[in-house]
DRENPA-3360 file (N, C-alpha, C; in nm, 2 decimals, always signed):
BEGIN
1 = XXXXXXXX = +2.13/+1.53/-1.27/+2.02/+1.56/-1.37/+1.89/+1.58/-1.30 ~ +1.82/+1.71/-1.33/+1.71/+1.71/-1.26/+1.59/+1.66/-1.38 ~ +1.46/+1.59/-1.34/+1.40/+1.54/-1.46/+1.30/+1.63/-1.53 ~ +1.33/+1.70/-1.44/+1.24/+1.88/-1.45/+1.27/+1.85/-1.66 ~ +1.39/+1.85/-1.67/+1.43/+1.89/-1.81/+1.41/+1.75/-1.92 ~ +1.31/+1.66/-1.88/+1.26/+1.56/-1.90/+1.18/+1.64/-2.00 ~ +1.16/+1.61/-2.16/+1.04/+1.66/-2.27/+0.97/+1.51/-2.26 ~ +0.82/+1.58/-2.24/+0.71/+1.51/-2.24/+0.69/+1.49/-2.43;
9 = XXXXXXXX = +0.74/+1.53/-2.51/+0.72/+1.49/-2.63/+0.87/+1.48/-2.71 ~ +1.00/+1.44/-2.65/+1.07/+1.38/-2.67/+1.09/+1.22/-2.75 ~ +1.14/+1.23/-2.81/+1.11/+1.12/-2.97/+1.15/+1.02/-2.90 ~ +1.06/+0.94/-2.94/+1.08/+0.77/-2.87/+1.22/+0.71/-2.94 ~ +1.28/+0.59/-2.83/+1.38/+0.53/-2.86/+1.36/+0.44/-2.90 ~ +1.38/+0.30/-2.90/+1.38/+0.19/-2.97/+1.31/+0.10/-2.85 ~ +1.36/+0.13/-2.74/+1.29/+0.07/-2.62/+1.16/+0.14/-2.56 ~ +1.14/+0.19/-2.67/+0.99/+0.29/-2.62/+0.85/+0.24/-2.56;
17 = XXXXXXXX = +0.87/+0.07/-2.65/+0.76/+0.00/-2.67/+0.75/-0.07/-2.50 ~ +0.86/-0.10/-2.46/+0.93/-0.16/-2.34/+0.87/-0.08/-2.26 ~ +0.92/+0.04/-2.28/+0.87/+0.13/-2.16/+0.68/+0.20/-2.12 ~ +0.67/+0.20/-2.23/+0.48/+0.22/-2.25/+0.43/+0.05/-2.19 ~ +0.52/-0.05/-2.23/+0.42/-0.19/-2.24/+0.48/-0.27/-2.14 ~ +0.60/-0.28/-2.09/+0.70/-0.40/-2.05/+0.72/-0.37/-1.92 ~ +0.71/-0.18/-1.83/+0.71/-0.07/-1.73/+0.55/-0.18/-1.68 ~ +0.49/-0.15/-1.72/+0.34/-0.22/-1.67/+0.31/-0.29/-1.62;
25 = XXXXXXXX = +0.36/-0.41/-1.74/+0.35/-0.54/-1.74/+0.44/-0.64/-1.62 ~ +0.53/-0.57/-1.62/+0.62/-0.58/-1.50/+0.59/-0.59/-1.36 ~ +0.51/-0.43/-1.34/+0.48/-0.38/-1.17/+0.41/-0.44/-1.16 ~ +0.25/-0.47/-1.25/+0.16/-0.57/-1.28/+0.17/-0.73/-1.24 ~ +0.30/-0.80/-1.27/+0.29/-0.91/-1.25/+0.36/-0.88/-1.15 ~ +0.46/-0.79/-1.09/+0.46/-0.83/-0.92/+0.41/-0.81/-0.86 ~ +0.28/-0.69/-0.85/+0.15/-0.72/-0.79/+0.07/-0.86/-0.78 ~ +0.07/-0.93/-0.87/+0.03/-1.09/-0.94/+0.08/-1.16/-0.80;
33 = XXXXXXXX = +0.23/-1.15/-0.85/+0.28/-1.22/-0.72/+0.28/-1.22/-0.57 ~ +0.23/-1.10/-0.54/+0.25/-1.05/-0.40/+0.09/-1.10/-0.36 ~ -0.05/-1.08/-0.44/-0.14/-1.13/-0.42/-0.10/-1.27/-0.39 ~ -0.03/-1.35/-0.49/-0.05/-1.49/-0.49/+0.03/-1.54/-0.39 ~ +0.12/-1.44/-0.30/+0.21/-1.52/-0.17/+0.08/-1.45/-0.07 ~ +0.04/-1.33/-0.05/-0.04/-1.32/+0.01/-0.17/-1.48/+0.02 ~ -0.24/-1.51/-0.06/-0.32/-1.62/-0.07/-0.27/-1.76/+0.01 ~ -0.13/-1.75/-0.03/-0.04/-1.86/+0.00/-0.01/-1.87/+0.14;
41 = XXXXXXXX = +0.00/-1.75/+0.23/+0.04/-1.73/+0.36/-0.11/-1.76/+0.44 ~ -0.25/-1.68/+0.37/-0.38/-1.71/+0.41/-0.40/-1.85/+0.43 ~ -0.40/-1.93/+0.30/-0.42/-2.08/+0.27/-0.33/-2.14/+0.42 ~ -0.21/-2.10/+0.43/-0.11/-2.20/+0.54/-0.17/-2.15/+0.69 ~ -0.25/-2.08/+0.67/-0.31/-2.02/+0.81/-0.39/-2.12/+0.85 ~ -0.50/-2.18/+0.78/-0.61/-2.24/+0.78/-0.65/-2.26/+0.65 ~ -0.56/-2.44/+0.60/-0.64/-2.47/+0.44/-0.80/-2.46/+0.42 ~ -0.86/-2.51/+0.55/-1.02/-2.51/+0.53/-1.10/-2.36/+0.56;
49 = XXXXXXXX = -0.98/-2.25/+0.56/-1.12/-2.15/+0.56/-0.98/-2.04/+0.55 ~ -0.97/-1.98/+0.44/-0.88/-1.87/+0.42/-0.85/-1.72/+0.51 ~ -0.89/-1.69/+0.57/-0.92/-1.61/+0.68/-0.95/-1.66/+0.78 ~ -0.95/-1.78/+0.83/-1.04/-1.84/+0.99/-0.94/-1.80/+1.09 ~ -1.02/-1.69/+1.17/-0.92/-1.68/+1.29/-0.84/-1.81/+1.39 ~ -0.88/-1.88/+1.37/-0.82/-1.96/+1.42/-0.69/-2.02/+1.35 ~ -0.70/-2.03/+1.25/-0.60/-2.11/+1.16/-0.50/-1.98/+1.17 ~ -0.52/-1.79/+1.19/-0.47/-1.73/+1.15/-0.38/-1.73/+1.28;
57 = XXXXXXXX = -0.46/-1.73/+1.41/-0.38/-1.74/+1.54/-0.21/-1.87/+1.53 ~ -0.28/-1.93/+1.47/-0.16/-2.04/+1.50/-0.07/-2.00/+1.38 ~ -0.07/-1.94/+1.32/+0.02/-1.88/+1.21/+0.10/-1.78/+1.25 ~ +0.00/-1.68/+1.33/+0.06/-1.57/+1.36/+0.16/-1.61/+1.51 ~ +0.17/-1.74/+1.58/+0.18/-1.80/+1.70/+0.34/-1.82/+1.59 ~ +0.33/-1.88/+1.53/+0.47/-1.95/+1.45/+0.55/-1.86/+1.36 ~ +0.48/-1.75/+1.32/+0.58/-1.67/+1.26/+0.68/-1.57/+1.29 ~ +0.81/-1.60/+1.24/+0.94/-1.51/+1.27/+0.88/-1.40/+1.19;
65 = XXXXXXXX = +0.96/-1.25/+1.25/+0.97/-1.12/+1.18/+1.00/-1.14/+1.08 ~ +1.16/-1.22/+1.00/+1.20/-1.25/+0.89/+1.07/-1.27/+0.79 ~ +0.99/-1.35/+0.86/+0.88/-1.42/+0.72/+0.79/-1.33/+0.70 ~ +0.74/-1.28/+0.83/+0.64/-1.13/+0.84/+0.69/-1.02/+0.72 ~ +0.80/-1.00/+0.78/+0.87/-0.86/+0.69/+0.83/-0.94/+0.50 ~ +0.85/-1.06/+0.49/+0.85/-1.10/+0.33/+0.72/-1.10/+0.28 ~ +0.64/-1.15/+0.35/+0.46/-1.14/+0.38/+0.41/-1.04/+0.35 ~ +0.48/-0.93/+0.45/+0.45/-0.80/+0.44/+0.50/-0.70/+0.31;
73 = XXXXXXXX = +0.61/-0.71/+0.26/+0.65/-0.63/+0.11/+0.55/-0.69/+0.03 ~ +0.59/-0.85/-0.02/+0.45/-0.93/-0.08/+0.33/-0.83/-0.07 ~ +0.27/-0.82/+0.04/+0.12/-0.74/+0.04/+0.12/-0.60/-0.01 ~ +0.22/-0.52/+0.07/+0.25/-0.40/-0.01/+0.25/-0.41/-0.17 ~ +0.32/-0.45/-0.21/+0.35/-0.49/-0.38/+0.23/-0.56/-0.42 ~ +0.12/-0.61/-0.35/+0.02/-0.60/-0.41/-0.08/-0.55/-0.42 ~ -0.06/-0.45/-0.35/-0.19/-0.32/-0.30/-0.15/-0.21/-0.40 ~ -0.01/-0.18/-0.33/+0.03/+0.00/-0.39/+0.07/-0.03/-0.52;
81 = XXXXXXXX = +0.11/-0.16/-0.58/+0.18/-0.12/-0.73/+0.09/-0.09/-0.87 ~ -0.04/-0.13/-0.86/-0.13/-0.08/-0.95/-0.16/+0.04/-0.92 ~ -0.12/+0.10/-0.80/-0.20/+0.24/-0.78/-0.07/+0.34/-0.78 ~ +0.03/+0.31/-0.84/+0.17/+0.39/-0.85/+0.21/+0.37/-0.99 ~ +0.13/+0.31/-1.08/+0.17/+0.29/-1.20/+0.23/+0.38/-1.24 ~ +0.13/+0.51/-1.27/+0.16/+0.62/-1.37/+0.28/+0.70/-1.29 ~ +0.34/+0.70/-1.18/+0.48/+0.76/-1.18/+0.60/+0.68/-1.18 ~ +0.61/+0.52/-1.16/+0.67/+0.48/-1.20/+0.73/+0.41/-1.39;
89 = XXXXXXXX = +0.59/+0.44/-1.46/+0.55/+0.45/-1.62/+0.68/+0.61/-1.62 ~ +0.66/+0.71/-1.57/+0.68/+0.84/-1.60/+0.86/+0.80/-1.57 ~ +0.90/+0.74/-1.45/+1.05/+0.72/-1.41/+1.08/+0.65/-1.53 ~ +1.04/+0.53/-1.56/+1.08/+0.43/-1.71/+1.07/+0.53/-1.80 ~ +1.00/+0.63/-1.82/+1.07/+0.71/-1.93/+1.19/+0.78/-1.92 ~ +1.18/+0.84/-1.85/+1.34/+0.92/-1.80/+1.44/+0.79/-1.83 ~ +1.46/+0.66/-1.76/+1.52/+0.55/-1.79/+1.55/+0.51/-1.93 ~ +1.47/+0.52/-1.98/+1.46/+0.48/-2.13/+1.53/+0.56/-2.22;
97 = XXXXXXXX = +1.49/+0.74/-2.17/+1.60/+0.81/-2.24/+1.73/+0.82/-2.23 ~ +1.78/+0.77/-2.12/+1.91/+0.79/-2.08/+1.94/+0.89/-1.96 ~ +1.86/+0.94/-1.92/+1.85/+1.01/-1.80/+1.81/+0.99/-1.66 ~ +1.80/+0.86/-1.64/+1.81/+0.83/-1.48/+1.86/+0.66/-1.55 ~ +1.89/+0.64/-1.40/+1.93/+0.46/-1.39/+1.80/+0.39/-1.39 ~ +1.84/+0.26/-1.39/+1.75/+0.15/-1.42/+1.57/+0.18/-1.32 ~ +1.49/+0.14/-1.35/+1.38/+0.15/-1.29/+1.34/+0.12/-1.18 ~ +1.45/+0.00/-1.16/+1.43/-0.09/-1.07/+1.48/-0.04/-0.93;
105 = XXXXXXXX = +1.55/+0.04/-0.94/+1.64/+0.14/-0.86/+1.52/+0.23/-0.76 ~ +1.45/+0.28/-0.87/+1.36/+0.37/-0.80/+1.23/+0.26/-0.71 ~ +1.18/+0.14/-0.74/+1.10/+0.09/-0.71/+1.18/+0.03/-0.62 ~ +1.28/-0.02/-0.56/+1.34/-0.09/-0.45/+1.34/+0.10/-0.35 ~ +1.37/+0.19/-0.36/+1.35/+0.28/-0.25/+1.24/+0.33/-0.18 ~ +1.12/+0.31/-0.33/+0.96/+0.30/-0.25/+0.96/+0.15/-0.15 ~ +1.01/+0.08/-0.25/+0.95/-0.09/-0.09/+1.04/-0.06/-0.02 ~ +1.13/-0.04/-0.01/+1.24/+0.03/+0.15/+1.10/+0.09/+0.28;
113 = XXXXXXXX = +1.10/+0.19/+0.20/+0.98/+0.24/+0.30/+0.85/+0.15/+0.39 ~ +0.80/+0.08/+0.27/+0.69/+0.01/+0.31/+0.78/-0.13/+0.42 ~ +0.88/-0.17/+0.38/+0.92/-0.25/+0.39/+0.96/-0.23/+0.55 ~ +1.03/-0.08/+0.63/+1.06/-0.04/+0.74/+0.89/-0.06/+0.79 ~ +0.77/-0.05/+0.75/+0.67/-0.04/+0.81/+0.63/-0.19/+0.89 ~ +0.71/-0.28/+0.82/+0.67/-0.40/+0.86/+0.70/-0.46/+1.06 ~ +0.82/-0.35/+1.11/+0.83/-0.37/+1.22/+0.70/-0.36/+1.33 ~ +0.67/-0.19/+1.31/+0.55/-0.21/+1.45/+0.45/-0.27/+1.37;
121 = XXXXXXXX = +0.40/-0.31/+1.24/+0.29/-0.43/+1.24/+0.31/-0.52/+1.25 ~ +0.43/-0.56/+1.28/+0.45/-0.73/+1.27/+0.40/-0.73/+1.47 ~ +0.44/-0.63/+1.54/+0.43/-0.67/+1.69/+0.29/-0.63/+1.71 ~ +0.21/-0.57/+1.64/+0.06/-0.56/+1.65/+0.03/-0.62/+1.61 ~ +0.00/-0.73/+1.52/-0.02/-0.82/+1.45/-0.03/-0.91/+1.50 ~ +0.08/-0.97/+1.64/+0.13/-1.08/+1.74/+0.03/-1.03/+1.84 ~ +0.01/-0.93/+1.85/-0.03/-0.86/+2.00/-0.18/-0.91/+1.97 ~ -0.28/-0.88/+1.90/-0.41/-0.88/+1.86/-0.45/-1.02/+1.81;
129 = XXXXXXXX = -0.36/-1.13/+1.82/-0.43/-1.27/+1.78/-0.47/-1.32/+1.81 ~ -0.43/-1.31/+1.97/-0.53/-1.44/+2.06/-0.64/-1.35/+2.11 ~ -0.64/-1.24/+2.12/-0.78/-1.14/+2.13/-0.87/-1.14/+2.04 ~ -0.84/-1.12/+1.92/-0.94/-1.11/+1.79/-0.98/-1.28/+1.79 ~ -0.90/-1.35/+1.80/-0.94/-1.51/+1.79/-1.09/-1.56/+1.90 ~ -1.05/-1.50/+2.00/-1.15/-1.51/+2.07/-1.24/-1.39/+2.13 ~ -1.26/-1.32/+2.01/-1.35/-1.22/+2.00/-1.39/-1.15/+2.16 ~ -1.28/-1.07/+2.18/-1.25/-1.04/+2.31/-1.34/-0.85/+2.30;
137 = XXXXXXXX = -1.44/-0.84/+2.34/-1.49/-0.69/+2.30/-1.41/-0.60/+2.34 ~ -1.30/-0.57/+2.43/-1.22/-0.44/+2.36/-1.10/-0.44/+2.28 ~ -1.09/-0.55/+2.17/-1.05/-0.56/+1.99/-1.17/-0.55/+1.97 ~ -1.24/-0.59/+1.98/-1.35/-0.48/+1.87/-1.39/-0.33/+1.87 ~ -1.37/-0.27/+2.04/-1.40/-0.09/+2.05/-1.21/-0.08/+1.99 ~ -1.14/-0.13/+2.01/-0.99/-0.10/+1.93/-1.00/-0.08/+1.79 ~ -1.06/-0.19/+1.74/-1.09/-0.16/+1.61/-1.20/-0.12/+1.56 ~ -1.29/-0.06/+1.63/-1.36/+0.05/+1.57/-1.27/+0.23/+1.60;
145 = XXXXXXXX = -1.20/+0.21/+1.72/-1.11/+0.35/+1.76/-1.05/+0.35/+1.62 ~ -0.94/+0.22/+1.55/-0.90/+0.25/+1.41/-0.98/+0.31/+1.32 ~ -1.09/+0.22/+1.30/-1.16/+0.27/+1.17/-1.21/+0.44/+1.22 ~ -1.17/+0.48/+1.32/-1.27/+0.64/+1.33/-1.14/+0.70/+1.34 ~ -0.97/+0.72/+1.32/-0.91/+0.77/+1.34/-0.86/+0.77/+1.15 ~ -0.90/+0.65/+1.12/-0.85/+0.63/+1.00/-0.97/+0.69/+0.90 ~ -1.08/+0.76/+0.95/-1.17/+0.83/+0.89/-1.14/+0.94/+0.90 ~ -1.09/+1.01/+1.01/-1.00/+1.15/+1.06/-0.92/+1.17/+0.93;
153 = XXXXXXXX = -0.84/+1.04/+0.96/-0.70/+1.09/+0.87/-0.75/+1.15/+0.68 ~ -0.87/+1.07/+0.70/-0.90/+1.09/+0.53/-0.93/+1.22/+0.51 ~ -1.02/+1.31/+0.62/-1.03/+1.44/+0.57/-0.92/+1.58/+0.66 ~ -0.85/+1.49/+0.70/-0.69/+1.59/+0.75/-0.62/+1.66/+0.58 ~ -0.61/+1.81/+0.66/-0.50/+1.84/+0.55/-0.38/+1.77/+0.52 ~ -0.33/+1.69/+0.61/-0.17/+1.65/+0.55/-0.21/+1.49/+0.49 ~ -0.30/+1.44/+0.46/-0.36/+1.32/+0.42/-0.40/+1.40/+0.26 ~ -0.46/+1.53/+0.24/-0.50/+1.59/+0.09/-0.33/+1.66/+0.04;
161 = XXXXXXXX = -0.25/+1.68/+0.15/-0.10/+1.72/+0.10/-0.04/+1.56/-0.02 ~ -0.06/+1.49/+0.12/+0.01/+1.33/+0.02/-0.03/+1.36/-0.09 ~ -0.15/+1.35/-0.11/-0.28/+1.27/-0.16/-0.21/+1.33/-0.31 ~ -0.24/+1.49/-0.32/-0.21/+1.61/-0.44/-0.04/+1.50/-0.49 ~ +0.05/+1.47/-0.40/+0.16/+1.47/-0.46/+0.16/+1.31/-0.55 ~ +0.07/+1.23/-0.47/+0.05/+1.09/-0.52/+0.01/+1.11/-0.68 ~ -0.10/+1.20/-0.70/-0.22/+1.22/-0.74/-0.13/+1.32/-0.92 ~ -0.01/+1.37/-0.89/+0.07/+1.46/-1.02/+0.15/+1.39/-0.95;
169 = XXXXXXXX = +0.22/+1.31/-1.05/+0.33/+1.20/-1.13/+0.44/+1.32/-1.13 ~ +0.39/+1.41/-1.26/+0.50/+1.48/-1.30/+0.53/+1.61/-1.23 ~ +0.45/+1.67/-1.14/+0.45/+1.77/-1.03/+0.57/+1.71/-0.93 ~ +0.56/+1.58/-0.90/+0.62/+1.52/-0.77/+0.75/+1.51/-0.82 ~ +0.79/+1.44/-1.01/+0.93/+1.47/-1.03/+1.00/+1.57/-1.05 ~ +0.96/+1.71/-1.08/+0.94/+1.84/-1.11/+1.00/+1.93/-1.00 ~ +0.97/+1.86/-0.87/+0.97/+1.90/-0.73/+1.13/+1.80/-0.65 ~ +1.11/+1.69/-0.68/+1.18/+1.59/-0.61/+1.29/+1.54/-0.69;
177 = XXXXXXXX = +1.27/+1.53/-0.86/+1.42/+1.45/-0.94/+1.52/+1.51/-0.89 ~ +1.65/+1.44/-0.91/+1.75/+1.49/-0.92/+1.88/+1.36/-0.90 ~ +2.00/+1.39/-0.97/+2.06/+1.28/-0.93/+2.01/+1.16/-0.96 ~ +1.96/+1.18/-1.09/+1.89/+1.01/-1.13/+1.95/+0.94/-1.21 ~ +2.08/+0.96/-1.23/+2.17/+0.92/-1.31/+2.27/+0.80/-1.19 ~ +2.21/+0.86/-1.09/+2.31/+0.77/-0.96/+2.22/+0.66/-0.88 ~ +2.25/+0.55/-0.84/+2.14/+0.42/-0.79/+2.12/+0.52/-0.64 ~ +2.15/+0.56/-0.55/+2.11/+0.59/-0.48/+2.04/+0.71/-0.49;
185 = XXXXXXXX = +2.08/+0.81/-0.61/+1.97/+0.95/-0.65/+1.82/+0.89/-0.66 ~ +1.82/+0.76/-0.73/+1.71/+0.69/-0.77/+1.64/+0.62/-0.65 ~ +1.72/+0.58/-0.57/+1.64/+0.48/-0.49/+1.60/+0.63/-0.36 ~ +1.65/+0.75/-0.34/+1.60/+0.86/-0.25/+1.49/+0.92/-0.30 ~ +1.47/+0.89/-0.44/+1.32/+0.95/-0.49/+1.21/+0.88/-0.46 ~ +1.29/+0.72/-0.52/+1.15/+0.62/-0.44/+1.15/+0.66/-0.34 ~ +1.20/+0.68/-0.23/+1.16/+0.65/-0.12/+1.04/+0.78/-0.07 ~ +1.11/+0.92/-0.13/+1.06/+1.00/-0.13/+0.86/+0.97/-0.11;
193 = XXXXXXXX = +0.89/+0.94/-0.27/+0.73/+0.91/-0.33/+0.73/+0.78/-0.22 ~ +0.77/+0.69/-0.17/+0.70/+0.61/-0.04/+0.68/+0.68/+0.05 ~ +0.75/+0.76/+0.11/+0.67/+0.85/+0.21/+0.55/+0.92/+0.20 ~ +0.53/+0.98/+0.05/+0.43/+1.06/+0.06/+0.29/+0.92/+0.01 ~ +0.35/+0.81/-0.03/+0.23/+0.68/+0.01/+0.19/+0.67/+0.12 ~ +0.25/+0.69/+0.17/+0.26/+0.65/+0.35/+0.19/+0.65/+0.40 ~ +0.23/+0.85/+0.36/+0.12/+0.96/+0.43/-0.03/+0.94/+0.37 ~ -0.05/+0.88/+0.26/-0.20/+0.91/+0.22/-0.24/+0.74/+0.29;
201 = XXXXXXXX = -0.22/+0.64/+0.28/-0.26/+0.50/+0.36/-0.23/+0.45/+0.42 ~ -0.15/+0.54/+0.54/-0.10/+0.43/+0.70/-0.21/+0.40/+0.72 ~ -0.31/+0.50/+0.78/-0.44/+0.43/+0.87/-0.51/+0.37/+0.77 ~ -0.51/+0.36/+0.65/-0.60/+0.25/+0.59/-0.51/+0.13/+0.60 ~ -0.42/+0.08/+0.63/-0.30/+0.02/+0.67/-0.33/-0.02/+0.78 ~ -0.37/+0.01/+0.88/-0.36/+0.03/+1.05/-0.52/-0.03/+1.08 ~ -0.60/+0.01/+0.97/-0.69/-0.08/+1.01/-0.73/-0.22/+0.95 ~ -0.66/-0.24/+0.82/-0.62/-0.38/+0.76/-0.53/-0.45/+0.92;
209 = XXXXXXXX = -0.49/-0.41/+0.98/-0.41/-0.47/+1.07/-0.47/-0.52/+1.16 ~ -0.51/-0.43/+1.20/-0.69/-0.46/+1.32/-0.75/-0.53/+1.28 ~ -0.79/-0.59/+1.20/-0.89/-0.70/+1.11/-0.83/-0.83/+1.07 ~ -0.68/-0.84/+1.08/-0.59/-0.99/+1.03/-0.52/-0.99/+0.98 ~ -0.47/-0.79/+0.93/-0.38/-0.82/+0.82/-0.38/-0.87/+0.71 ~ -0.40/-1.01/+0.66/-0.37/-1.09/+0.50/-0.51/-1.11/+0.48 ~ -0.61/-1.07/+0.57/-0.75/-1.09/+0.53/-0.79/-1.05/+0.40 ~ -0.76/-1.14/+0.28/-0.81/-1.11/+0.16/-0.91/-1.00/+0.13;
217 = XXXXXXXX = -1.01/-1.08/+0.16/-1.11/-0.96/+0.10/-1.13/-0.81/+0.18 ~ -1.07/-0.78/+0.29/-1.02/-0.67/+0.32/-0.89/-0.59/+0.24 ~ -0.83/-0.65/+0.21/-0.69/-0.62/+0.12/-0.77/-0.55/-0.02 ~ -0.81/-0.69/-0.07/-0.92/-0.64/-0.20/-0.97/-0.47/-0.22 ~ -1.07/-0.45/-0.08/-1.18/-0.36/-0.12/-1.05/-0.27/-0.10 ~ -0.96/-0.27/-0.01/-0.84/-0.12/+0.04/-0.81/-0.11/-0.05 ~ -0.76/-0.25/-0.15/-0.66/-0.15/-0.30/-0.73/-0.11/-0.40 ~ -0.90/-0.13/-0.39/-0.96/-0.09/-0.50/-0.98/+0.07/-0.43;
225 = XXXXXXXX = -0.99/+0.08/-0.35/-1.03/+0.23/-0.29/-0.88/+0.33/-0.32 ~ -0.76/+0.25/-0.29/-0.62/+0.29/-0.29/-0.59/+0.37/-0.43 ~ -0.59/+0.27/-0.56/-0.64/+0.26/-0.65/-0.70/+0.40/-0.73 ~ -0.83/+0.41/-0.70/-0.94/+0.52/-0.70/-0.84/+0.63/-0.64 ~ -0.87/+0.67/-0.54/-0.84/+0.77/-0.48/-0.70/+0.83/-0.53 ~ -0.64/+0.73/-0.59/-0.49/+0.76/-0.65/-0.54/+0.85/-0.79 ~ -0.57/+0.82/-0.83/-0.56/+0.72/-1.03/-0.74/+0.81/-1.08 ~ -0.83/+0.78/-0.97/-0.94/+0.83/-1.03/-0.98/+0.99/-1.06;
233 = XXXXXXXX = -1.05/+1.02/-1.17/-1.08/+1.15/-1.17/-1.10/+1.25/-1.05 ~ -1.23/+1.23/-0.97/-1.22/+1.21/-0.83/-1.18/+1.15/-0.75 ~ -1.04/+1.17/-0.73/-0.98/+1.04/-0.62/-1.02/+1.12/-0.50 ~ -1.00/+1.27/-0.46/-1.00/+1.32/-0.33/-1.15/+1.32/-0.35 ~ -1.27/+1.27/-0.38/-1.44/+1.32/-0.34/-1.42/+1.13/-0.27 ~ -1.34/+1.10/-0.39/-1.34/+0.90/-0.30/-1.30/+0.86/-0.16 ~ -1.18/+0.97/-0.18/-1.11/+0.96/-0.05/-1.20/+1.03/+0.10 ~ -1.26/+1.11/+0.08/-1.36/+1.16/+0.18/-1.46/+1.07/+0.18;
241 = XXXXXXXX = -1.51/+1.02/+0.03/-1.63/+0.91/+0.04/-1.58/+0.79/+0.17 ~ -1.49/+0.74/+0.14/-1.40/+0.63/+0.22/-1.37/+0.64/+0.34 ~ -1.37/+0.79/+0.37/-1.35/+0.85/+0.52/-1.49/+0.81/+0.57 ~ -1.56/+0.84/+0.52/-1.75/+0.86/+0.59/-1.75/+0.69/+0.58 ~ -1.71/+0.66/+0.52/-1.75/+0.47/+0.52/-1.66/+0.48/+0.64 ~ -1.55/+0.47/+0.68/-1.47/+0.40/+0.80/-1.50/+0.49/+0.92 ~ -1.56/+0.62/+0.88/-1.61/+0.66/+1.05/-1.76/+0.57/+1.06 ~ -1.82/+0.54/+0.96/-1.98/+0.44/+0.96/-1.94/+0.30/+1.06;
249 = XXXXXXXX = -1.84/+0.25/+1.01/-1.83/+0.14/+1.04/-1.78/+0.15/+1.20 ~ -1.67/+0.21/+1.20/-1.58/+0.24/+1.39/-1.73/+0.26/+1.46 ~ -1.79/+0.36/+1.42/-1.94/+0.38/+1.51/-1.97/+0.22/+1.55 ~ -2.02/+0.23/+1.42/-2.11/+0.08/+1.46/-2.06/-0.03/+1.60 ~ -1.92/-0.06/+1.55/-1.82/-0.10/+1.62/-1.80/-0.11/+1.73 ~ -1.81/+0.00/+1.80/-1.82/+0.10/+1.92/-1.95/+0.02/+2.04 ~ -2.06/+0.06/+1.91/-2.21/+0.02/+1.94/-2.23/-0.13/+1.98 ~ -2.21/-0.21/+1.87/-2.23/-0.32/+1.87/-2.08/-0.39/+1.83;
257 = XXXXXXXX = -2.01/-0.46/+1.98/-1.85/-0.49/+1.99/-1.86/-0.64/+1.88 ~ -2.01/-0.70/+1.86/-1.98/-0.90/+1.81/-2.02/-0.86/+1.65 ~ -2.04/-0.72/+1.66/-2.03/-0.69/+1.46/-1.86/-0.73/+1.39 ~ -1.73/-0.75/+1.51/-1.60/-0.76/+1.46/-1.60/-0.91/+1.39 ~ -1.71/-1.00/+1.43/-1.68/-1.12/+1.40/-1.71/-1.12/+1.26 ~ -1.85/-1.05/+1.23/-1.84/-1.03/+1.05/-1.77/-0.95/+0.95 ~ -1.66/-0.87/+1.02/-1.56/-0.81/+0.95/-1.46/-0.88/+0.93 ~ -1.43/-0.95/+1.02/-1.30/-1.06/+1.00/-1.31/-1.22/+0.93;
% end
């Protein structure tokens, strides 16, 4: 089945309400959750200061890949799922009509993707703790090199390629459904649409990593920008906005290496 042949004004079913309200409410509260194990992994870092590099070193000292990789979907699921709504809303319709499998199908092939990402950050992640902990100045020119590569990436052609496919829900199924009647037709399309996430926020990704990773209020401002740039009228004038903010910052960075200590 390709979804191409999906009618956008095709008569609601009985589970219509499910799919407009229940599709939302769903990705929504696993985002919920993925913040709240995020918070949870912060908190066990250092009860007395949720980000304190210190509390995060001895965390990052004690953690197996196993827990990383679970830490890590957790974060993903709470960044990308509010800013993927509207094509996973668009899959639950197809679902709903009887023309692809369960929903859940397609959202386990997008976290596949995010979920393979958790290897080389989990060893960057180990690599940068006892350096960032003791504010070592070349993690700070490192992580200003991020922030100025991850300002590149924002106004690269293949970052406005993702961006377009992120950006049309129903262009991307139009282009990619097919076989959605089969759990693996479904979970190759997620994964599909995770790649082309990928492509639009590895290096906003890569410099969350440079900074601590689970560092809340960095997570915050990325999924509100994520978000925007997805979802907003002007998402690509945001996404260039966003670029000139992280080449601002890598500068500074560069300039002045003990500015890392107020980012973290």
């Amino acid at each position: 089945m390709n979804i191409g042949t999906l009618r956008l004004d095709a008569p609601a079913r009985r589970d219509a309400v499910g799919t407009r309200v229940g599709v939302p409410v769903a990705l929504l509260a696993l985002a919920l959750v993925g913040w709240w194990w995020s918070q949870r992994m912060a908190m066990d870092a250092d009860p007395g200061a949720m980000t304190g590099m210190d509390g995060m070193t001895s965390m990052q000292a004690s953690m197996s890949l196993g827990a990383f990789v679970i830490a890590w979907v957790a974060m993903m699921a709470a960044m990308m799922f509010p800013a993927v709504l509207p094509v996973v809303k668009l899959y639950a319709r197809a679902a709903a009509l009887g023309r692809a499998v369960p929903t859940a199908y397609f959202v386990l092939g997008y976290l596949a993707v995010w979920a393979a990402m958790a290897g080389p950050a989990y060893l960057a992640w180990r690599a940068l703790a006892e350096p960032l902990a003791d504010g070592r100045p070349w993690v700070a020119r490192l992580a200003g090199a991020t922030f100025l590569v991850a300002a590149a990436w924002q106004f690269s052609p293949l970052k406005s390629a993702c961006l377009r496919h992120c950006r049309s829900p129903l262009g991307f199924f139009l282009r990619f459904g097919g076989k959605l009647r089969r759990p693996l037709g479904a979970m190759r399309m997620g994964a599909v649409h995770g790649a082309f996430c990928f492509g639009c926020c590895w290096a906003i990704f890569a410099v969350l990593v440079g900074l601590g990773t689970m560092n809340l209020a960095w997570m915050a401002v990325l999924t509100a920008l994520i978000i925007l740039e997805k979802n907003a009228r002007h998402g690509e004038a945001i996404a260039r906005a966003t670029g000139a903010a992280l080449a601002l910052v890598g500068g500074l960075l560069l300039v002045d290496t003990s500015l890392l200590v107020h980012l973290t």
